[in-house]
C-alpha positions as CSV (number, residue, x, y, z in Angstrom):
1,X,0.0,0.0,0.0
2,X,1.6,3.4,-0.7
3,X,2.3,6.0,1.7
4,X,-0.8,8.5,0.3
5,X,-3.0,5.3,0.5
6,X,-2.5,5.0,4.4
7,X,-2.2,8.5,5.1
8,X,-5.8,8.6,3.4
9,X,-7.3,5.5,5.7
10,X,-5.6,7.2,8.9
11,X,-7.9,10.0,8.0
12,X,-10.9,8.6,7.4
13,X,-10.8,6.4,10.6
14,X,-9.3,9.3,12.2
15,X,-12.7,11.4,11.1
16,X,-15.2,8.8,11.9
17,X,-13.8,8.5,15.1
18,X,-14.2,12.3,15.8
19,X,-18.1,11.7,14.4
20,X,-18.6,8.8,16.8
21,X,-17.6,11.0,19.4
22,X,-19.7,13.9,18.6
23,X,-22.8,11.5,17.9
24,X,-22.6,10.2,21.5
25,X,-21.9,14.0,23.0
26,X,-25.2,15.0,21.6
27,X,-26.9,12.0,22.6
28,X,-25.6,12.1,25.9
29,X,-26.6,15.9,25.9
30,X,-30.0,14.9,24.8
31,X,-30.4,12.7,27.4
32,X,-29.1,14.9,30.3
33,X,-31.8,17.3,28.8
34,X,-34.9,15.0,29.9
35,X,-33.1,14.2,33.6
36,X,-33.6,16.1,36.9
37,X,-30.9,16.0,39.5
38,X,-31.5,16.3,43.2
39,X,-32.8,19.8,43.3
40,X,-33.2,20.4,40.1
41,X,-36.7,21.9,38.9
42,X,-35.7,21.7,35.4
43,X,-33.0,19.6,34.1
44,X,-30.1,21.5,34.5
45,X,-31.9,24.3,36.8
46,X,-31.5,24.3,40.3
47,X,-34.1,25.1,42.6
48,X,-34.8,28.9,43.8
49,X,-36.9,28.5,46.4
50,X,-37.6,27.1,49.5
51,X,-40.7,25.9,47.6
52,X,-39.6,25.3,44.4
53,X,-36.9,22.6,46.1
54,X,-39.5,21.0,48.3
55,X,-41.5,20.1,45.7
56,X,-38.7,18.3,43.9
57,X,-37.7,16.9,46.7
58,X,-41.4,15.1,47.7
59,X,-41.3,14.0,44.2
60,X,-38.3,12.2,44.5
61,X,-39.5,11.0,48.0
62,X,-42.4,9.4,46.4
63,X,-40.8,7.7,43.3
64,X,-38.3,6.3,45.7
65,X,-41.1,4.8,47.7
66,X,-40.6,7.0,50.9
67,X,-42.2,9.1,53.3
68,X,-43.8,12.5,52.4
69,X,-42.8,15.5,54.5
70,X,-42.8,14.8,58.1
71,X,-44.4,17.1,61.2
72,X,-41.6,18.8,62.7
73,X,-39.1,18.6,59.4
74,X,-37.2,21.5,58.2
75,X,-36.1,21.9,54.3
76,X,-32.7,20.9,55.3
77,X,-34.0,17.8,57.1
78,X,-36.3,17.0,53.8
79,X,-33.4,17.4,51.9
80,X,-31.1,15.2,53.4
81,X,-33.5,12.3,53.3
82,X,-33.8,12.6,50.0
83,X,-30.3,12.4,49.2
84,X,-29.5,9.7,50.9
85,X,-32.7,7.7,49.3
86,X,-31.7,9.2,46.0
87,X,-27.7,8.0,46.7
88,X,-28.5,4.5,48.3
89,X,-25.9,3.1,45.5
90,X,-26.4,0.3,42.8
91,X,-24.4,-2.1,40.9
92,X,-22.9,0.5,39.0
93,X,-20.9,2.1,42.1
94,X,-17.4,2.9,42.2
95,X,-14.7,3.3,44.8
96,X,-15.5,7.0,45.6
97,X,-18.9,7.1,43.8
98,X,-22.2,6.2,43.4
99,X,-24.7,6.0,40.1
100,X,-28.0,7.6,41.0
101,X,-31.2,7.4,38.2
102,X,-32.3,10.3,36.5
103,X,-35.8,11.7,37.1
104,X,-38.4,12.8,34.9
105,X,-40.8,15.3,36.5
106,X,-43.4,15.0,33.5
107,X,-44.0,11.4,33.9
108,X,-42.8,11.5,37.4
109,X,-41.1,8.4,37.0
110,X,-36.8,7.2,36.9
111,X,-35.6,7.1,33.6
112,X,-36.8,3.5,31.8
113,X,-33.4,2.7,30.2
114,X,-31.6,3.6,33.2
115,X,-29.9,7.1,32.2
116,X,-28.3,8.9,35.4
117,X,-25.7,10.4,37.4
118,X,-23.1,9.5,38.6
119,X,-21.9,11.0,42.0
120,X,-18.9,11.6,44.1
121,X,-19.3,10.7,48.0
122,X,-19.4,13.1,50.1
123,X,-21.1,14.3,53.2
124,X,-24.3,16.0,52.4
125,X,-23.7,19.2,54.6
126,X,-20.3,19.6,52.2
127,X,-23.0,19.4,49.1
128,X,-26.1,20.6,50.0
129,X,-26.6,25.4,49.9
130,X,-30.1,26.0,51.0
131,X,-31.8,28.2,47.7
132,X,-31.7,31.9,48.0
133,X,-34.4,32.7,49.2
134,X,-33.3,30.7,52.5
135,X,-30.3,33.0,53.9
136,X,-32.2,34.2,57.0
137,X,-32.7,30.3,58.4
138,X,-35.5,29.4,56.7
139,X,-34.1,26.3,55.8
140,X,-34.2,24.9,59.7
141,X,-37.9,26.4,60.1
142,X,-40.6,23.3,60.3
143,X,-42.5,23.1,57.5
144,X,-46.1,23.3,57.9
145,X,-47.1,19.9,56.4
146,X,-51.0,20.9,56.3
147,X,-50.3,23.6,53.7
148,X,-48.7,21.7,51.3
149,X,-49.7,21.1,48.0
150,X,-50.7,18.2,46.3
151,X,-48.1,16.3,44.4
152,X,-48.8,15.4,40.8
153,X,-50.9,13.4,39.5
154,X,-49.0,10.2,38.6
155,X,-49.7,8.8,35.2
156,X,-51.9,5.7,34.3
């Protein structure tokens, strides 16, 4: 084969490499586009709000088959249980991390082909900044559990 010949192959491969590449970016991107993360009240959007992160946080409660919002709990307290549910760990863990499921608020379900995040350990306190609307304490205030809202509607 002549020099020009391989040179030309090197290329080629070289290029559909770079395409494979890009392919699975955007897919990837599309993906992470359709996932909520702990907080999140949009994929990609953190909570604002005291109650803006509540309600993403009783909606990961409930698909992870726990408690709603107990008398006496705080936003922080809410919070916390939810990350810990959320970061229980599965098959896929690692030394120093952990894979957690995506969430999709429309259906209010975990991603079906089991799209997520994965997670470095570390102490939720290290992690976890109250929203801005929080920065006089209201984080650590109870949360009046007969006020809340409904959650939505699951699907059929």
């Amino acid at each position: 084969m002549k020099k020009k010949d391989r040179s030309r192959d090197r290329t080629r491969v070289y290029r559909e490499r770079l395409r494979e590449k890009q392919e699975t970016a955007a897919e990837q991107s599309a993906i992470r586009d359709k996932l909520w993360f702990f907080a999140e009240v949009a994929p990609r959007i953190d909570a604002r709000t005291h109650a803006e992160e509540l309600a993403i946080h009783r909606e990961f409660l409930r698909a992870l088959g726990e408690r709603d919002v107990q008398s006496g709990e705080t936003l922080r307290d809410v919070a916390r249980r939810t990350w810990f549910a959320w970061t229980r760990g599965t098959i896929h863990d690692g030394p120093a991390e952990v894979f957690c499921p995506g969430f999709n608020r429309d259906t209010q379900q975990w991603n079906p082909v089991g799209e997520g995040f994965v997670i470095k350990t570390k102490p939720f306190d290290e992690m976890w900044v109250p929203p801005a609307d929080c920065q006089n304490g209201e984080a650590d205030q109870p949360i009046d559990i007969h006020g809340l809202p409904k959650l939505p509607k699951l699907p059929n």
